[in-house]
C-alpha positions as CSV (number, residue, x, y, z in Angstrom):
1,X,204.3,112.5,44.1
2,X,207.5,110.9,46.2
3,X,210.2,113.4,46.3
4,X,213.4,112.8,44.7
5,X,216.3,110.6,46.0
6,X,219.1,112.2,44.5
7,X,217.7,115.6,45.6
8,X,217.0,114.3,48.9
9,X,220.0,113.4,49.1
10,X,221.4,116.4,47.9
11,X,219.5,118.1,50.6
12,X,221.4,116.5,53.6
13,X,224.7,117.0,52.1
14,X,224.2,120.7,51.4
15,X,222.6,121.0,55.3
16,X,225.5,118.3,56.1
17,X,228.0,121.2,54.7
18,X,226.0,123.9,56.2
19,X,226.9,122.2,59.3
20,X,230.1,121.6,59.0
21,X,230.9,125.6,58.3
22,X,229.2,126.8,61.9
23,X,231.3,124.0,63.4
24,X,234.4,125.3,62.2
25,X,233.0,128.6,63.5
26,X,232.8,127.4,66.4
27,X,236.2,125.7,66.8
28,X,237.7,129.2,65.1
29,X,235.6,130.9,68.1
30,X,237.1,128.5,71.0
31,X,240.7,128.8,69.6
32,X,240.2,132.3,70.1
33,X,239.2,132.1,73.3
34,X,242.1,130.3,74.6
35,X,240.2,127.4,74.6
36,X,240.3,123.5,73.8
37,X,238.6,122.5,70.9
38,X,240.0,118.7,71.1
39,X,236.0,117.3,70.6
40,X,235.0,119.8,67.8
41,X,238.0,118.8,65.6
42,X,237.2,114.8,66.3
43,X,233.2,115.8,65.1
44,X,234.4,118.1,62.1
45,X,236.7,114.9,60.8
46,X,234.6,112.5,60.9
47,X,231.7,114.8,59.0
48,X,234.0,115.9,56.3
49,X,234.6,112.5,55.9
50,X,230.8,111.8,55.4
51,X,230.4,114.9,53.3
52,X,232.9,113.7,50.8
53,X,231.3,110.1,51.1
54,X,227.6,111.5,50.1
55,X,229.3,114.0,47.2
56,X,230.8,110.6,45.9
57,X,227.6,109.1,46.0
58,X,225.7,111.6,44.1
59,X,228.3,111.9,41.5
60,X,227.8,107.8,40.6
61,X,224.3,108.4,40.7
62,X,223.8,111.0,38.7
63,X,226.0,109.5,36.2
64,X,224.2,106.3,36.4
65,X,220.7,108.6,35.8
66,X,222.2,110.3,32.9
67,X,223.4,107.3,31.2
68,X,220.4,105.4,31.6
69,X,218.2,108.2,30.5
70,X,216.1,108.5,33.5
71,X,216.3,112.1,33.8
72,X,216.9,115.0,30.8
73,X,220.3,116.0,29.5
74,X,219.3,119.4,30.8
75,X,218.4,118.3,34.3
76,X,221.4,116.2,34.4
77,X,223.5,119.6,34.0
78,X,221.8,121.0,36.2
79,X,222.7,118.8,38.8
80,X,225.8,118.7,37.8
81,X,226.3,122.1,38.8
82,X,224.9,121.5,42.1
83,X,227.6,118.8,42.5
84,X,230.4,121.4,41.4
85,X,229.1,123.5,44.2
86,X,229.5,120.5,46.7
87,X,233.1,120.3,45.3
88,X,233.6,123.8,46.2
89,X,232.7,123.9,49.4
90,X,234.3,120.7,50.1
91,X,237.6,122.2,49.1
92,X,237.2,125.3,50.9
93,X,235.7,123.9,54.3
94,X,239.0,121.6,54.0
95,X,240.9,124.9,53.8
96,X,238.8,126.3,56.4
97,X,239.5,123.1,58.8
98,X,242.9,123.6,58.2
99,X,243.6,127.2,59.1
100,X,243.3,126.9,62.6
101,X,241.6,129.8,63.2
102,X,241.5,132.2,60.2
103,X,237.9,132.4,59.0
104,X,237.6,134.3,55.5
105,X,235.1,137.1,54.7
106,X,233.2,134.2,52.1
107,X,232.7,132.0,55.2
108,X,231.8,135.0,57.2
109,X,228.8,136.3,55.1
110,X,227.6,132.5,54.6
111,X,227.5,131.7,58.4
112,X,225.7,135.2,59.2
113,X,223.2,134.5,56.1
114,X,222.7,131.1,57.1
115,X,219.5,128.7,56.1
116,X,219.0,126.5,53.5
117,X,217.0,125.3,50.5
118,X,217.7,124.9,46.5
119,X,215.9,128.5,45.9
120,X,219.4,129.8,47.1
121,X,221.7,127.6,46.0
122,X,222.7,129.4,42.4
123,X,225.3,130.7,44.9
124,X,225.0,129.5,48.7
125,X,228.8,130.8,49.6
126,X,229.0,134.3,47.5
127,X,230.4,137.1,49.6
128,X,227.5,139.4,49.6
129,X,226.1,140.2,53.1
130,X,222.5,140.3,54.0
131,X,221.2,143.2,54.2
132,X,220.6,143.3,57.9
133,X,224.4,143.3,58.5
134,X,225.6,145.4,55.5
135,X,227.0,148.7,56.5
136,X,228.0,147.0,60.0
137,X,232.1,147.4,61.0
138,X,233.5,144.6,62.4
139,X,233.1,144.9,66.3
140,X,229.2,145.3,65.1
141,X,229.6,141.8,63.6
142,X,231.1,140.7,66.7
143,X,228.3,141.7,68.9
144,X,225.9,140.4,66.7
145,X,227.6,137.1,66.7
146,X,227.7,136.8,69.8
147,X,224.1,137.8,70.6
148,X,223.5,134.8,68.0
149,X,225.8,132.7,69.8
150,X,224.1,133.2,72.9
151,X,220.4,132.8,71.6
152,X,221.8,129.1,69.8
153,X,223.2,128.6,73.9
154,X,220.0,128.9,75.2
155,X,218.0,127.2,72.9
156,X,220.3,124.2,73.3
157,X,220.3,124.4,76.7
158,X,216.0,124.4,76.6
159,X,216.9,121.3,74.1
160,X,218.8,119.7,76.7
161,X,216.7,120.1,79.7
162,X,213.6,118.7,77.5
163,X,215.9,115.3,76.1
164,X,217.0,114.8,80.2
165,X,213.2,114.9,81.5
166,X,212.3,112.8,78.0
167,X,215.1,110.5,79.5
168,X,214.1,110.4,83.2
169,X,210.5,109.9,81.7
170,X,212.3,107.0,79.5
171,X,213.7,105.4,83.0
172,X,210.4,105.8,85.1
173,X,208.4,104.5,82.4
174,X,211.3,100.9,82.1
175,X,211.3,100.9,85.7
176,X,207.8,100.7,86.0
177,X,207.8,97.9,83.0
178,X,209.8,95.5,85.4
179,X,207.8,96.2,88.1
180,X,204.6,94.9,85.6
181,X,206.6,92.1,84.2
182,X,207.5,91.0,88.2
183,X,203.7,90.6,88.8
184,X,203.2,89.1,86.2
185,X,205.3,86.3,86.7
186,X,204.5,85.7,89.9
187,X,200.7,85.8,89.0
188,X,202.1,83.0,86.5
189,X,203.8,81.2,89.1
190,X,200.6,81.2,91.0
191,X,198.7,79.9,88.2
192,X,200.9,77.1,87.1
193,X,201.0,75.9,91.3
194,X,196.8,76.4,91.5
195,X,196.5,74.3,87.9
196,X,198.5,71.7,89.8
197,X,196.6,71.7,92.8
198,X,193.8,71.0,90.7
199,X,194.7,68.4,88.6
200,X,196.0,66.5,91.9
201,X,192.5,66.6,93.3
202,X,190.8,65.5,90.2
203,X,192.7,62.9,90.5
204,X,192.7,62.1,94.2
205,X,188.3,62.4,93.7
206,X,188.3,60.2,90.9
207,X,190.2,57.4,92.6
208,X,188.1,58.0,95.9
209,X,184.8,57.6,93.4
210,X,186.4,54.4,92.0
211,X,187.3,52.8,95.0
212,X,183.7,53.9,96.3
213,X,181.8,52.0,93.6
214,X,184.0,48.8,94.1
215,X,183.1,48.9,98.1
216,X,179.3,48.9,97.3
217,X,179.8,45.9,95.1
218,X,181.4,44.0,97.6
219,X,178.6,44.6,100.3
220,X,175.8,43.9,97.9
221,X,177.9,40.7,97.3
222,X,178.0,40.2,100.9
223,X,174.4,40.9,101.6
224,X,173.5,38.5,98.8
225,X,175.4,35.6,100.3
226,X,174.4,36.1,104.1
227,X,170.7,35.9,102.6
228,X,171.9,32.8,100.8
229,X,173.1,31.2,103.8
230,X,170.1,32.5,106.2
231,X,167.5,31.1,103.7
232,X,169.8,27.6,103.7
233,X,169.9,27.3,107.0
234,X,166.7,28.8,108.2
235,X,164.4,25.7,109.3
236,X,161.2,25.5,107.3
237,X,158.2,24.6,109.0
């Protein structure tokens, strides 16, 4: 059975807001630091401008599959409540964005709980902890964020080592693809100037034939008329 659009699409927006929370994180985290996070508020713009494009989107279409009966009444609330929650977030990542550093304890818990998937969704952003970090003060957060921080920098670092040798791979394997396409055109080359050699001594052998067969005509003519004139002029006895 194919899956769902609208709940695939639902899927990338709620991962696409997922995403946008750890980047905010992140910028929170650098502003912190004393850092610049000129890049990361360019990125988290232009996503909460395509989050807000997909949570207009599945608001017409869920109004267009609820008015043309393709889906229940009941499943149409239902999705409807998932869109409320999109709202929600929306409006609190825009807060979020916009507070230059202050991350909330709702934000908190739903960074550290992480993952994804509509079995969780009755309430992705409530402010219960999980259980691995309840009872845990706040510099025990801290170090736990930052061993988390630190095992997502290494795996992208692993992910970027493997994309620059798929890329060097990606160069050898064009480079070699011009060196292929050279020979070939030169083998081309070569057979276009052999076809013409060819063709210039067919026609060079046919002419010779030609002119051959009209030589031994004329010296069978010849022959024909010396005997002519021999017999003439031979004396008879």
């Amino acid at each position: 059975m194919a899956p769902d659009p609208w709940l695939s699409t639902y899927d990338d927006t709620y991962n696409l807001a997922q995403e946008i929370a750890e980047k905010i994180h992140e910028r929170n985290r650098y502003l912190r630091n004393g850092e610049n996070p000129v890049k990361l508020n360019v990125s988290l713009r232009s996503l909460m401008q395509n989050l807000k494009g997909k949570i207009e989107h599945l608001k017409e279409s869920l109004l267009r599959s609820v008015s043309s009966r393709r889906i229940t009444q009941l499943e149409g609330d239902r999705r409807q409540n998932l869109v409320d929650e999109l709202l929600t977030k929306e409006r609190q990542l825009q807060m979020l964005f916009k507070s230059e550093g202050v991350e909330p304890d709702v934000v908190r818990s739903s960074l550290m709980a992480g993952g994804s998937g509509r079995s969780a969704r009755h309430n992705p952003w409530a402010v219960e902890e999980p259980e691995e970090f309840q009872g845990f003060g706040s510099g025990d957060l801290l170090v736990q964020q930052h061993r988390i921080i630190a095992e997502q920098d290494a795996g992208l670092e692993a992910l970027s080592s493997i994309i620059a040798r798929q890329k060097q791979m990606g160069h050898d394997i064009g480079n070699e693809l011009d060196e292929q396409n050279e020979i070939i055109d030169d083998l081309t080359n070569l057979v276009e100037n052999t076809d013409g050699k060819i063709n210039r001594q067919t026609r060079n052998v046919k002419l010779v034939d030609k002119k051959s067969g009209s030589c031994a005509m004329v010296v069978v003519v010849i022959l024909l008329l010396i005997a002519i004139v021999v017999v003439a002029v031979w004396p008879t006895k």
